[in-house]
Backbone as a ProteinNet text record, in pm:
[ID]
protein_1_A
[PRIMARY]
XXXXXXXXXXXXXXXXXXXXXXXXXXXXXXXXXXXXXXXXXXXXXXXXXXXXXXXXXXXXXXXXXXXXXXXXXXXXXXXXXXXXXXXXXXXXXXXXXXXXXXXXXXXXXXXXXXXXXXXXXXXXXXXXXXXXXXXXXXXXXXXXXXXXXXXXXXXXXXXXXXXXXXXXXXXXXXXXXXXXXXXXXXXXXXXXXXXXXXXXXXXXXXXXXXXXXXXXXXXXXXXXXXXXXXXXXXXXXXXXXXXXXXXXXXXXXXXXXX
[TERTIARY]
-13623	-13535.1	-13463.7	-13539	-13464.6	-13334.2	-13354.1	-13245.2	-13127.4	-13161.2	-13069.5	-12965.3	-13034.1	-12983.8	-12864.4	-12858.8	-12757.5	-12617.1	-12666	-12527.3	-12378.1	-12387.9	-12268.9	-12294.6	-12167.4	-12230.7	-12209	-12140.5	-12165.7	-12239.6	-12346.1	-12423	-12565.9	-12682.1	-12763.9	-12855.2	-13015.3	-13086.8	-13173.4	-13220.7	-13329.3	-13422.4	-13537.2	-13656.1	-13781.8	-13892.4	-13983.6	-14022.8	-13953.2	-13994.7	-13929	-13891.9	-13791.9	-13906.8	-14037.3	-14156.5	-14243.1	-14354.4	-14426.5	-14425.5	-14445.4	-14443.6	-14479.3	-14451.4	-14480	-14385.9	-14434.1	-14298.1	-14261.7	-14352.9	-14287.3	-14173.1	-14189.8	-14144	-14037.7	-13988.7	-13876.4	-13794.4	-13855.2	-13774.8	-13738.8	-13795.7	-13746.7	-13595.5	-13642.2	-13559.3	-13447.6	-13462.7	-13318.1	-13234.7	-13343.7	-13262.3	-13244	-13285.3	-13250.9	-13105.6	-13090.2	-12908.7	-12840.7	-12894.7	-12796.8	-12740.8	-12884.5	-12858.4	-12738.8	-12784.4	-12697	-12529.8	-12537.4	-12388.1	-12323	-12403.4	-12331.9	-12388.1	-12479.1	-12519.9	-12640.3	-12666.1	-12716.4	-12903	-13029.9	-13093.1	-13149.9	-13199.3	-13221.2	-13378.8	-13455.7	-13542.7	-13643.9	-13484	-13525.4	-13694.9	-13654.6	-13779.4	-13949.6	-13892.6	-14086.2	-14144.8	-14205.5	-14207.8	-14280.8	-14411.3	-14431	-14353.7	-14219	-14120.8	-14046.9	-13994.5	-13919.1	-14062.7	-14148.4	-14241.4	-14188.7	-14193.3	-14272.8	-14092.6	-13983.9	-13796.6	-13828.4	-13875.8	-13811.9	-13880.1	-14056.5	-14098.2	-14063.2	-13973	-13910	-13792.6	-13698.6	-13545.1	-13524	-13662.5	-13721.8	-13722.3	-13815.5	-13812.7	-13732.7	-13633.6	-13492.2	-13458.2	-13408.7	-13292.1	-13400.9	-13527.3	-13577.2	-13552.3	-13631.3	-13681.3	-13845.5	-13898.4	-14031.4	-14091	-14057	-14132.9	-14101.6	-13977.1	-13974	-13980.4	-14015	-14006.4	-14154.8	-14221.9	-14359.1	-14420.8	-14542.9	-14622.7	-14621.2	-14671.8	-14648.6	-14828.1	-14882.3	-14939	-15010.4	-15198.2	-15250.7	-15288.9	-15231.9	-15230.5	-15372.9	-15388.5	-15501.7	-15585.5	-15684.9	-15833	-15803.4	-15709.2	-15726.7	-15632.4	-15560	-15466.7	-15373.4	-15235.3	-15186.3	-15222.5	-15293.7	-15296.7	-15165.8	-15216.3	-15054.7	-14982.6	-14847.2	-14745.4	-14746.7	-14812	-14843	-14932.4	-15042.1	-15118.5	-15064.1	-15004.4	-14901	-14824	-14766.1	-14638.4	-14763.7	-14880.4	-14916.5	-14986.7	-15056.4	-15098.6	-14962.6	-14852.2	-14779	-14821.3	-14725.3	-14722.4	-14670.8	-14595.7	-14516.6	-14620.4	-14702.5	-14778.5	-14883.6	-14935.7	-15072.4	-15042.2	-14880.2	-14812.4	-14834	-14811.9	-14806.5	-14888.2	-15051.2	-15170.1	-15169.9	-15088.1	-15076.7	-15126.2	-15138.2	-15104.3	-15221	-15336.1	-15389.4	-15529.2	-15552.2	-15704.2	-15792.3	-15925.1	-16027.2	-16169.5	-16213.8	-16299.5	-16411.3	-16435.8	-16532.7	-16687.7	-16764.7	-16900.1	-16955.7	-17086.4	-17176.7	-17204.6	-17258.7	-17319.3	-17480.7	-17515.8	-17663.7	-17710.7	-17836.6	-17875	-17880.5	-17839.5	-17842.3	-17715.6	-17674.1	-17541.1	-17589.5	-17486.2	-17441.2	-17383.1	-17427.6	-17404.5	-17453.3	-17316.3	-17377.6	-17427.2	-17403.6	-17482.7	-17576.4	-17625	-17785.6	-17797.7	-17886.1	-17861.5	-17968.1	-17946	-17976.9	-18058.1	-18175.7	-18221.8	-18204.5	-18058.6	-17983.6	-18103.5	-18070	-18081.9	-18238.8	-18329.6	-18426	-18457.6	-18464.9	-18475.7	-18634.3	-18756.3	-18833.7	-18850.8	-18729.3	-18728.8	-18585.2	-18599.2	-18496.6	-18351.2	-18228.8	-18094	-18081.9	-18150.8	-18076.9	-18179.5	-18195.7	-18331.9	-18315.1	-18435.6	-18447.1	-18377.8	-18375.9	-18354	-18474.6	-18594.3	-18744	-18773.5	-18730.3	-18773.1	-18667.4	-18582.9	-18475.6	-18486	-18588	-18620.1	-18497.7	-18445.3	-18317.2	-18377.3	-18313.6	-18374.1	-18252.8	-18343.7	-18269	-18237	-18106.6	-18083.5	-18024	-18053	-17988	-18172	-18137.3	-18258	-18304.4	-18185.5	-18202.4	-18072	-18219.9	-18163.1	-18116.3	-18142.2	-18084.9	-17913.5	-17886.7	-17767.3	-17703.3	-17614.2	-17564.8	-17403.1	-17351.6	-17202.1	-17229.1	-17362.1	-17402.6	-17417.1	-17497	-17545.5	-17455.6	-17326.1	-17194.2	-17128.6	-17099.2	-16992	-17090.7	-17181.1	-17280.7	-17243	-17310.4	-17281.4	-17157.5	-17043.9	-16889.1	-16875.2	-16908.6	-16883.1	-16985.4	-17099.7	-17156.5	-17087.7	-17037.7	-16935	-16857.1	-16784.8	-16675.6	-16721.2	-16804.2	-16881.7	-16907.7	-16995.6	-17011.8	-16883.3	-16815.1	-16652.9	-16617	-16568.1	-16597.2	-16624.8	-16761.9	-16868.6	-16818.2	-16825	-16774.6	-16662	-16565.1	-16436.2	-16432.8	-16498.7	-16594.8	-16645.7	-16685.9	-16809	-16709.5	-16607.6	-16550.2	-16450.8	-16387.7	-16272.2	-16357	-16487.4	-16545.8	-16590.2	-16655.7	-16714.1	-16771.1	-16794.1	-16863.4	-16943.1	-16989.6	-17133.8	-17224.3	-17202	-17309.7	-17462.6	-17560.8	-17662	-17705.8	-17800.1	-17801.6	-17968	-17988.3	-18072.5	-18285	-18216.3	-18295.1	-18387.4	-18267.1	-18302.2	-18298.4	-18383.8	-18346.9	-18185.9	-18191.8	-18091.8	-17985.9	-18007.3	-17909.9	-17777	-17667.6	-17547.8	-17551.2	-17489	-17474.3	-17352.3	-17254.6	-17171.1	-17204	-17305.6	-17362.7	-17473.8	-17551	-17627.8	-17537	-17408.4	-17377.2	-17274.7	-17227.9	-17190.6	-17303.8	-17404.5	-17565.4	-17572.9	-17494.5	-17549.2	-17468.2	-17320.1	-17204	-17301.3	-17266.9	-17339.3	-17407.6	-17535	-17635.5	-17601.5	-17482.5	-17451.7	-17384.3	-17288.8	-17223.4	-17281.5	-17371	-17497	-17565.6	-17600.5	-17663.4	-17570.2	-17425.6	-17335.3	-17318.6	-17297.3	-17305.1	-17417.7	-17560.2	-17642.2	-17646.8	-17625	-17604.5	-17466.1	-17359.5	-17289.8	-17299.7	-17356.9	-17462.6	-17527.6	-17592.3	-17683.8	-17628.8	-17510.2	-17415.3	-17364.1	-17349.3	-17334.5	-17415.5	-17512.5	-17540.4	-17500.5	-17454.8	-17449	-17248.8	-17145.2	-17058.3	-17041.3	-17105.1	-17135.6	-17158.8	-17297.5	-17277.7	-17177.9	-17070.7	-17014.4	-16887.5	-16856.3	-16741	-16786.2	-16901.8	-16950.4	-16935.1	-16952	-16954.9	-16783.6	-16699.1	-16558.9	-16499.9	-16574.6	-16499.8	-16553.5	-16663	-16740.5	-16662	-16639.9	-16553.1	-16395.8	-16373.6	-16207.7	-16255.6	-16344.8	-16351.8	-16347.2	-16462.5	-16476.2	-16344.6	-16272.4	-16142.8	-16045.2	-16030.6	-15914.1	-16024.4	-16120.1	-16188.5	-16162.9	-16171.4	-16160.4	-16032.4	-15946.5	-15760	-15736.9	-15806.3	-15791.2	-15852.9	-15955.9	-16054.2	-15940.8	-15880.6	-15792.5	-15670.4	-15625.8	-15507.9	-15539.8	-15670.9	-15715.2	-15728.1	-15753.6	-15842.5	-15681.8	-15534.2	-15401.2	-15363.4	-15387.4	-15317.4	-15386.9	-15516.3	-15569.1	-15545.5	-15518.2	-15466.1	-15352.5	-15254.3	-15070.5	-15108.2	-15195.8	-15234.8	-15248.5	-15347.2	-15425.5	-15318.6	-15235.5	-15100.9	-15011.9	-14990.7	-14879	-14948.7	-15037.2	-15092.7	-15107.9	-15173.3	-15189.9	-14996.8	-14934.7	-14820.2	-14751.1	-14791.5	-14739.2	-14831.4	-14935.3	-15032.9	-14930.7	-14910.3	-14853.8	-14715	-14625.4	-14541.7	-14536.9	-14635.2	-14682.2	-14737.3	-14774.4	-14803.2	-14661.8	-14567.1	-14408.6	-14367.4	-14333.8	-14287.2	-14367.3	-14466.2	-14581.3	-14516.6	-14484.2	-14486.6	-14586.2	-14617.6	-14740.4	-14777.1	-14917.8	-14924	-14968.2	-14858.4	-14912.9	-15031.9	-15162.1	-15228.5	-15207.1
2411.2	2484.1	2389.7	2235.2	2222.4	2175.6	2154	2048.8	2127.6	2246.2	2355.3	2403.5	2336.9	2389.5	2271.9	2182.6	2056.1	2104	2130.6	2211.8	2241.9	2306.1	2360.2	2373.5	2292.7	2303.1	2418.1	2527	2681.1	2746	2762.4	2802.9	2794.6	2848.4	2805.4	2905.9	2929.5	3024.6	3052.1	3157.7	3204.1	3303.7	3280.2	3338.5	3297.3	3380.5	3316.7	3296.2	3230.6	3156.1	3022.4	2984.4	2804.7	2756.7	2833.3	2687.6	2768.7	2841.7	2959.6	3093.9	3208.1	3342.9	3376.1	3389.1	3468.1	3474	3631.9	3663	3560.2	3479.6	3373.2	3306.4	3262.8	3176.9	3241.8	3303.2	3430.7	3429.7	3405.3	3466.1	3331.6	3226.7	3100.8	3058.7	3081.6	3009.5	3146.7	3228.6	3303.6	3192.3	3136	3078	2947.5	2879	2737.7	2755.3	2847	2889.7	2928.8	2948.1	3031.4	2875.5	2773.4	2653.2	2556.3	2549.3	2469.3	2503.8	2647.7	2698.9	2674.6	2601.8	2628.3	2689	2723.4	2832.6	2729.6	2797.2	2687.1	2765.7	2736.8	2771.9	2857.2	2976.3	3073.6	3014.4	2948.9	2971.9	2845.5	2718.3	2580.4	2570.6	2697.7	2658	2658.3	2727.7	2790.1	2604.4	2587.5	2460.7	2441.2	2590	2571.4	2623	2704.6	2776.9	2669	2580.1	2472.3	2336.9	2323.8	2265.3	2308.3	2424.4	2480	2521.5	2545.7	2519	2386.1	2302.4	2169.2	2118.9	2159.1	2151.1	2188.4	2310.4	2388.3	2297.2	2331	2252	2097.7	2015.9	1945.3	1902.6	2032.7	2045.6	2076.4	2180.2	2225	2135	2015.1	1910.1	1736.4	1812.3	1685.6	1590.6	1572.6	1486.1	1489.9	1550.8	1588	1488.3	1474.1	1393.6	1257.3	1231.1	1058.3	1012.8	1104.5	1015.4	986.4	901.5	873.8	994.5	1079.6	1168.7	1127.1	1256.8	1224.5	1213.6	1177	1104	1261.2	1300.2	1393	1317.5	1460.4	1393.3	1500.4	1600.3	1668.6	1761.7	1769.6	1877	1979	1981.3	2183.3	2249.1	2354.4	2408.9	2402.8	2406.9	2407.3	2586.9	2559.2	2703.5	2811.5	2886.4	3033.4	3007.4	2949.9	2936	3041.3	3158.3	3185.9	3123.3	3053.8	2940.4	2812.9	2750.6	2604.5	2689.4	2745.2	2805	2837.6	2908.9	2956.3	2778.3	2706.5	2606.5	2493.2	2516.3	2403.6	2313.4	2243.4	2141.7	2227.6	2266	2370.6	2504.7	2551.3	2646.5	2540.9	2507.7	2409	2349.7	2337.3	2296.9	2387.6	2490.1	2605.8	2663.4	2667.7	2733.6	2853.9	2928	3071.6	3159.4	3131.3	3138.9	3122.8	3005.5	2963.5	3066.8	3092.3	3164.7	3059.8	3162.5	3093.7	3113.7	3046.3	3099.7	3189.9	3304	3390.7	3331	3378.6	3353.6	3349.1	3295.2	3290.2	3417	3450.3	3616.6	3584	3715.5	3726.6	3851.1	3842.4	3984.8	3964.1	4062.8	4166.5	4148.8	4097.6	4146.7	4160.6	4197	4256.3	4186.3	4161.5	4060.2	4113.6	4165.7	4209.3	4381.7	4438	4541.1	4534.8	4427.8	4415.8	4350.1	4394.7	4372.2	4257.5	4135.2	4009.9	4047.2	3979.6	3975.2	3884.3	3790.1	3710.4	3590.2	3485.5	3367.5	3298.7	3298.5	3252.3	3078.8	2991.8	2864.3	2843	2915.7	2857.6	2878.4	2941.3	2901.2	2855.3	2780.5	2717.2	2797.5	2690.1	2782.6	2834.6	2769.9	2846.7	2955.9	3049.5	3115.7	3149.5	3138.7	3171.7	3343	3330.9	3524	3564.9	3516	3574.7	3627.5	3532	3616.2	3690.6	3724.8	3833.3	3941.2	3939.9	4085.1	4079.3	3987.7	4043.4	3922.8	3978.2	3953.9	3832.1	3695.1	3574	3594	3624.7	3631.5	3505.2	3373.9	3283.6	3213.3	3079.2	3023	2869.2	2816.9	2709.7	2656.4	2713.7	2614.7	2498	2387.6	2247.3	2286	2346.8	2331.6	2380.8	2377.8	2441	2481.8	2379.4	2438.5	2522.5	2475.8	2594.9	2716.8	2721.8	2884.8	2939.9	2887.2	2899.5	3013.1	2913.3	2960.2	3071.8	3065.9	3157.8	3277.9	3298.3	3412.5	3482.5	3394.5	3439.6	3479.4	3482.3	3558.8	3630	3687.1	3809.6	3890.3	3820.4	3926.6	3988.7	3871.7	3950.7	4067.3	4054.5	4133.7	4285.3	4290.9	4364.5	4466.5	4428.4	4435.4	4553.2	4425.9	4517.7	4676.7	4645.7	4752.3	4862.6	4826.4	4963.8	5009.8	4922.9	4986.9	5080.9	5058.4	5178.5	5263	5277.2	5391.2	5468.5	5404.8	5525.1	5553.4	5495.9	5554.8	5710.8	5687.1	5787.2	5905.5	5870.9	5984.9	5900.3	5984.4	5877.5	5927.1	6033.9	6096.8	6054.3	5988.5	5947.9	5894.5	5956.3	5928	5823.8	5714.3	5600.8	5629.4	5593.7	5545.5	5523.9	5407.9	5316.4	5345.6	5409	5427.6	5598.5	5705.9	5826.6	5882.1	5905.4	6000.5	5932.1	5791.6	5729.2	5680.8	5770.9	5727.8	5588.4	5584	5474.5	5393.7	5462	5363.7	5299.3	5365.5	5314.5	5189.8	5205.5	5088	4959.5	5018.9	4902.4	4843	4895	4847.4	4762	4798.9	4746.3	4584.4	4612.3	4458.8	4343.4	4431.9	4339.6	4246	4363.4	4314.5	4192.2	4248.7	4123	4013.8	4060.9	3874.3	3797.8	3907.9	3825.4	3724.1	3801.6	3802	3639.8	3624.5	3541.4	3424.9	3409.5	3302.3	3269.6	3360.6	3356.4	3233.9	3267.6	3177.8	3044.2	3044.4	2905	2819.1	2921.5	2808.2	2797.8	2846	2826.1	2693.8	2701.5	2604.2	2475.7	2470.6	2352.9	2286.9	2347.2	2336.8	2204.3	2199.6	2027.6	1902.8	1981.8	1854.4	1867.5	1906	1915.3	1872	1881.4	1820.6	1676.7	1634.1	1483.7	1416.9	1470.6	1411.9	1394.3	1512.4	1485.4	1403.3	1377.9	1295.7	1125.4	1124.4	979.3	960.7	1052.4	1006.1	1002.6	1061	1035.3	904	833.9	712.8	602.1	659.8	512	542.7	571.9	595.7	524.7	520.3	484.4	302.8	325.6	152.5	92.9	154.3	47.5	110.5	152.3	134.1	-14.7	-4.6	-98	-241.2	-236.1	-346.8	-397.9	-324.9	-355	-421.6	-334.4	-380.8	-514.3	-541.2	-648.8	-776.6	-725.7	-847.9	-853.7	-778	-784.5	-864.6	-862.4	-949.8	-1066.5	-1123.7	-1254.8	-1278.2	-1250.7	-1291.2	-1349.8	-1254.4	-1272.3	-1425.4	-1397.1	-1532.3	-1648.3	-1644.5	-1742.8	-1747.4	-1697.9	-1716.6	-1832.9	-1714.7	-1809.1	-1971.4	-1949.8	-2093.8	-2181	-2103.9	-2229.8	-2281.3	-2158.7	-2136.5	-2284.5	-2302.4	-2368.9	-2548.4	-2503.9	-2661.9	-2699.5	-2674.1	-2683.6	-2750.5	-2670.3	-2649.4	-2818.2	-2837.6	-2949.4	-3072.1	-3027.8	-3167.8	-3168.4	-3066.7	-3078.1	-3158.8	-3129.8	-3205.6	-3335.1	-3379	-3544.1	-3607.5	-3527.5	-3617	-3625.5	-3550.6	-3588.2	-3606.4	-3597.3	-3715.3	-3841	-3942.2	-4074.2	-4153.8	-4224.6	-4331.1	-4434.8	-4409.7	-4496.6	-4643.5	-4786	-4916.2	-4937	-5009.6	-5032.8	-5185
-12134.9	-12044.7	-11948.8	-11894.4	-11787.9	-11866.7	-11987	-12070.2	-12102.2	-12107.6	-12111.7	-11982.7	-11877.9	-11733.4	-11739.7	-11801.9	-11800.3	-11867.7	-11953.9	-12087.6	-11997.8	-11925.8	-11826.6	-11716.8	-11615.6	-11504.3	-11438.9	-11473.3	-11355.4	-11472.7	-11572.8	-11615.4	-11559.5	-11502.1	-11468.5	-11499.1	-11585.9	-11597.9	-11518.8	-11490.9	-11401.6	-11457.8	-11411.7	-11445.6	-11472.3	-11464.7	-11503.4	-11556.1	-11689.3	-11783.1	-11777	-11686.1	-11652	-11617.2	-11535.2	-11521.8	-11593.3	-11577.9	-11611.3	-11567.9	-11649.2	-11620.5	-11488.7	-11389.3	-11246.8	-11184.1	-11123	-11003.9	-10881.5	-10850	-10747.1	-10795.9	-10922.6	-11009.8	-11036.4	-11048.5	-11105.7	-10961.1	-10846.2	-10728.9	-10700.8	-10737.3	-10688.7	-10807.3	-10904.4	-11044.2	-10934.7	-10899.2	-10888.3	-10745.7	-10670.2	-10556.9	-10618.4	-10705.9	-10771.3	-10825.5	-10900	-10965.5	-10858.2	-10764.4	-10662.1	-10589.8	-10591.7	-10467.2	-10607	-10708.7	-10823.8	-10828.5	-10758.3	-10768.9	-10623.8	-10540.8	-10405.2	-10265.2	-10331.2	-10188.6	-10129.8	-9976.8	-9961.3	-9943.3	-9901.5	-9930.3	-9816	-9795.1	-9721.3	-9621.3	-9705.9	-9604.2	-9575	-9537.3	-9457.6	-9345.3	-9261.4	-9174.3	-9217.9	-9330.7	-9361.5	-9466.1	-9396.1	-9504.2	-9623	-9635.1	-9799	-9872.6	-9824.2	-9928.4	-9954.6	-9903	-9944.3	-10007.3	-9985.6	-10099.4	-10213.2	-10259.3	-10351.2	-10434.1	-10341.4	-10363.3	-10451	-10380.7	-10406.4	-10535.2	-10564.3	-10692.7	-10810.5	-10809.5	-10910.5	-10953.2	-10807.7	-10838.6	-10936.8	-10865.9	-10947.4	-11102.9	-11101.3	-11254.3	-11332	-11274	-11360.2	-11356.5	-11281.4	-11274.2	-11353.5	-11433.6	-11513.7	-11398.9	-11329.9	-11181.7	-11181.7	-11203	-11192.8	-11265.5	-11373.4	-11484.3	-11460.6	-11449.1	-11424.1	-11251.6	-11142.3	-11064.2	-11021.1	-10968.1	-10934.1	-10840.4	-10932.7	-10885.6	-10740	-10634.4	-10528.6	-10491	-10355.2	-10314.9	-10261.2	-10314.3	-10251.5	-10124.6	-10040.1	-9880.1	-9803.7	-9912.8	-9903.7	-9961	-9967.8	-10091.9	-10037.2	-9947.9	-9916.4	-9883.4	-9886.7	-9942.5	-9772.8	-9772.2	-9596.8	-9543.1	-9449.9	-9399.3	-9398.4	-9351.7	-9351.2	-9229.8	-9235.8	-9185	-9057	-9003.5	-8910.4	-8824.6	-8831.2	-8772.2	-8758.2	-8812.8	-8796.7	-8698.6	-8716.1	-8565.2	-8448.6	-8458.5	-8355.2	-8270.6	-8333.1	-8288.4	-8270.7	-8257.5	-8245.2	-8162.6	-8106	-8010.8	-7865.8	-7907.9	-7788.2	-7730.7	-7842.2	-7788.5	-7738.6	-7769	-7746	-7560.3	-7557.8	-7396.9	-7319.3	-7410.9	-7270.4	-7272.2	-7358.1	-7322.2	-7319.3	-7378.9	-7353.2	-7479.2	-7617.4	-7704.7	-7797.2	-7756.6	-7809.1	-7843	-7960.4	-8005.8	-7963.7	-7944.3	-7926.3	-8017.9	-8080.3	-8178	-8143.1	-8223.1	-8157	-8168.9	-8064	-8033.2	-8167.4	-8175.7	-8281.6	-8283.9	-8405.6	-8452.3	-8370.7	-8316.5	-8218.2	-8285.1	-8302.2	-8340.6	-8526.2	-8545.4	-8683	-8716.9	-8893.9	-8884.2	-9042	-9116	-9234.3	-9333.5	-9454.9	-9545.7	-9705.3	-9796.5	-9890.3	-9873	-9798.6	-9731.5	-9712.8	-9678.2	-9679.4	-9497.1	-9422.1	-9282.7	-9295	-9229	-9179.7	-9007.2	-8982.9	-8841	-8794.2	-8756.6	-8711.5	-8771.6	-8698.2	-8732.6	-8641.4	-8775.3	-8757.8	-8754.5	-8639.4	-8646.6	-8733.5	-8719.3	-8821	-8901.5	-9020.5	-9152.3	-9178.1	-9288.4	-9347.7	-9355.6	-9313.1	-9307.1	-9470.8	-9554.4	-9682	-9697.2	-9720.9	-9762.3	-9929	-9994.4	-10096.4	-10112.5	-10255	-10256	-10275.3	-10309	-10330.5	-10178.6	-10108.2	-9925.5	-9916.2	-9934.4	-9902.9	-10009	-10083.5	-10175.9	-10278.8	-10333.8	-10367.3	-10516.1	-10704.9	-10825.1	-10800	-10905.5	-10912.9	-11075.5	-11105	-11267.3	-11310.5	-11229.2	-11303.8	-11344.8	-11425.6	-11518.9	-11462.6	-11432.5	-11381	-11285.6	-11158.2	-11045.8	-10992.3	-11073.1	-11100.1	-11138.3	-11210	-11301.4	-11256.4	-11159.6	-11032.8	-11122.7	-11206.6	-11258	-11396.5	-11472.3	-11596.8	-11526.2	-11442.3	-11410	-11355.1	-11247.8	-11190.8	-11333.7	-11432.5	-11554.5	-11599.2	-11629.7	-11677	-11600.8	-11457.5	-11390.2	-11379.6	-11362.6	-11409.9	-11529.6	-11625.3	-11774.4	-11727.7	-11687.7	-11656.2	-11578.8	-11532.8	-11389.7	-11498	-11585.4	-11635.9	-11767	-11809.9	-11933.6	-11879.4	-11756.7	-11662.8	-11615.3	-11604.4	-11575	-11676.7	-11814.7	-11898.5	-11975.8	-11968.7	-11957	-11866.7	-11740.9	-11587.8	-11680.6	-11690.4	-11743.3	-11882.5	-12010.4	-12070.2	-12007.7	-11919	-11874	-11778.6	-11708.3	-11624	-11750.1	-11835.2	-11868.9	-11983.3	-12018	-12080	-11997.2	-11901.4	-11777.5	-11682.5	-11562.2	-11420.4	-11386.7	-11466.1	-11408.6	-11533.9	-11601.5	-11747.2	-11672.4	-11736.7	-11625.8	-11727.4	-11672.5	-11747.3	-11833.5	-11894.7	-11995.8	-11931.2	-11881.7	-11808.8	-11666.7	-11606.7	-11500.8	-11423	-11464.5	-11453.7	-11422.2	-11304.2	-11243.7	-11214.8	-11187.5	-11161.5	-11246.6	-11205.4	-11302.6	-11375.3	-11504.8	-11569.7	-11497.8	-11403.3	-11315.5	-11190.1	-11119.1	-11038.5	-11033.1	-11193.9	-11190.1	-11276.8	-11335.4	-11348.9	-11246	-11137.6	-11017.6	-10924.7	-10932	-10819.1	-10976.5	-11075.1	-11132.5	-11113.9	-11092.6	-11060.8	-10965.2	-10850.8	-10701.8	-10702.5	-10788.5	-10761.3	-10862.2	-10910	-10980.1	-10923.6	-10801.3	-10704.4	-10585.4	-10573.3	-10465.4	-10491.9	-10627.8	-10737.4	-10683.1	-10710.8	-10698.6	-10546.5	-10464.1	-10317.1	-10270	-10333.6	-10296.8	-10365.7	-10510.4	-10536.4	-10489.3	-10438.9	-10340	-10247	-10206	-10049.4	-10021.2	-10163.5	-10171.1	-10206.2	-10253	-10238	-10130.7	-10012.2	-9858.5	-9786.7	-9847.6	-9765.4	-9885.4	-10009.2	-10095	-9992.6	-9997.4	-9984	-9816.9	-9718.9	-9583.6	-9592.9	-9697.6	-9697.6	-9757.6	-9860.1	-9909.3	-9855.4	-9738.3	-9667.8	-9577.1	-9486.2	-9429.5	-9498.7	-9615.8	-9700.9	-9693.3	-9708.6	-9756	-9611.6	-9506	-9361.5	-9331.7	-9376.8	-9303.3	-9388.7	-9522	-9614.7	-9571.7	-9562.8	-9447.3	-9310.7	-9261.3	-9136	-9168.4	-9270.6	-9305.3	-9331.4	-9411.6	-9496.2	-9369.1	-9251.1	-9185.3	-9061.1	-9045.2	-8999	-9006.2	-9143.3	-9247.9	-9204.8	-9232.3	-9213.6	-9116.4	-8989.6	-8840.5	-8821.4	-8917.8	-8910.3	-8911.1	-9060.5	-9153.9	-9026.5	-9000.3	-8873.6	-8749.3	-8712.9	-8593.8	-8650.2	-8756	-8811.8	-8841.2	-8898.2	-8963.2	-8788.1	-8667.1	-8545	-8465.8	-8473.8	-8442.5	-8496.2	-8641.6	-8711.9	-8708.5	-8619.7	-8565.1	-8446.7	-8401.5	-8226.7	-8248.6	-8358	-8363.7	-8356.8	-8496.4	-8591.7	-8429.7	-8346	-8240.2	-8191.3	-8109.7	-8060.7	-8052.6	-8195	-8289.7	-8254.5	-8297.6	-8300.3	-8147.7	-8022.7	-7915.9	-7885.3	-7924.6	-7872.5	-7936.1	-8061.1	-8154.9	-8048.6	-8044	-7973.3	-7831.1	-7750.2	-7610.3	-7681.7	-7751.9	-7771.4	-7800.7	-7800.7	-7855.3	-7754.4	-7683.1	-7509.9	-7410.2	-7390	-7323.8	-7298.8	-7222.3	-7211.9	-7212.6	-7262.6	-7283.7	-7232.3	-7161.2	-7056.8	-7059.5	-7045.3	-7043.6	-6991.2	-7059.7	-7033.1	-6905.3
[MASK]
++++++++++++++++++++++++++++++++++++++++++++++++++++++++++++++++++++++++++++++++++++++++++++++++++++++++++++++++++++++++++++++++++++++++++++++++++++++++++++++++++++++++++++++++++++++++++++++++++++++++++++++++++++++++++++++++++++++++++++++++++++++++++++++++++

């Protein structure tokens, strides 16, 4: 397609099929023909809409591929363009504006529908699900990305299944379990498979702490390092400056007859 966008220049296609199928993609390819013909682009200030302008336009105009990938500047996605405006520089001046993060949770709160008795310091922040009464359907706890993929194709099987059972009837009483509808216990399995994943990424939480901890301390080292090499290049100006300035003072010196 982009090779096609070349052919004529007041020809230009739109849709979402110029990068892949989606309506973003469809609304952008319509402002890429609109910017190729002249117009200029509607919405300069927002700056992931023009990211995300400029990745496309990109690609229609075969730029994408030959110019040097650009440089990840970060692992996590830019927040919502309502928070960058609310924290500016200008609000941040005038103090007026600024949220403040709410208090820690005290007490009892709600998780899962299942009520929590706030936060116990003598047991461990992760708690097992065996002390929280709640069934562990994964096999092995070591294998933190098998049992991950595992539990996600249960979710989705599960899924599935619900979607059979309501499109047949929603009062089907189940099998297994007396009285209890066959949609209801297979909703309580979703649950606890969600429940299931909740805790094994939970339990990822101090591996993911030390490791941002390791990549903030080796950033710390190699700008260290730099600063190191920058002091040791400046001292060695000084030195040269010096040596120099000395050799210089032994030439105009006059020399004294013994």
């Amino acid at each position: 397609m982009r090779f096609l966008q070349k052919e004529n220049s007041t020809i230009f296609y739109a849709g979402a099929y110029t990068m892949f199928n989606t309506h973003e993609i469809a609304c952008i390819s319509g402002l890429t023909a609109a910017h190729e013909l002249g117009a200029l682009y509607p919405f300069e200030k927002d700056a992931l809409a023009v990211k995300r302008f400029d990745l496309h336009i990109n690609f229609v105009r075969d730029k994408l591929f030959m110019d040097p990938p650009p440089l990840l500047s970060s692992a996590f996605p830019l927040p919502p363009m309502g928070y960058i405006e609310l924290f500016s520089d200008d609000s941040i001046r005038q103090n007026n504006k600024i949220l403040q993060p709410p208090p820690p949770i005290e007490g009892p709160y709600e998780l899962f529908g299942l009520y929590v008795n706030g936060i116990d310091h003598t047991e461990p922040i992760i708690r097992s699900l065996a002390t929280q009464q709640i069934q562990r359907v994964y096999m092995r706890p070591d294998d933190y990305k098998g049992e991950l993929k595992k539990l996600c194709f249960a979710i989705l099987t599960n899924y599935l299944d619900l979607l059979q059972i309501v499109s047949r009837s929603t009062t089907t009483q189940s099998p297994d379990s007396g009285n209890i509808p066959l949609r209801e216990q297979k909703l309580h399995e979703i649950e606890l498979l969600f429940i299931n994943i909740h805790h094994l990424i939970n339990e990822l939480r101090p591996h993911q702490a030390r490791e941002t901890l390791r990549v903030i301390l080796e950033e710390q080292k190699q700008q260290r390092e730099k600063t190191s090499l920058k002091l040791y290049s400046f001292l060695n100006r000084i030195v040269d400056v010096l040596n120099s300035a000395v050799y210089s003072l032994n030439d105009h010196v006059p020399k004294v007859a013994n």
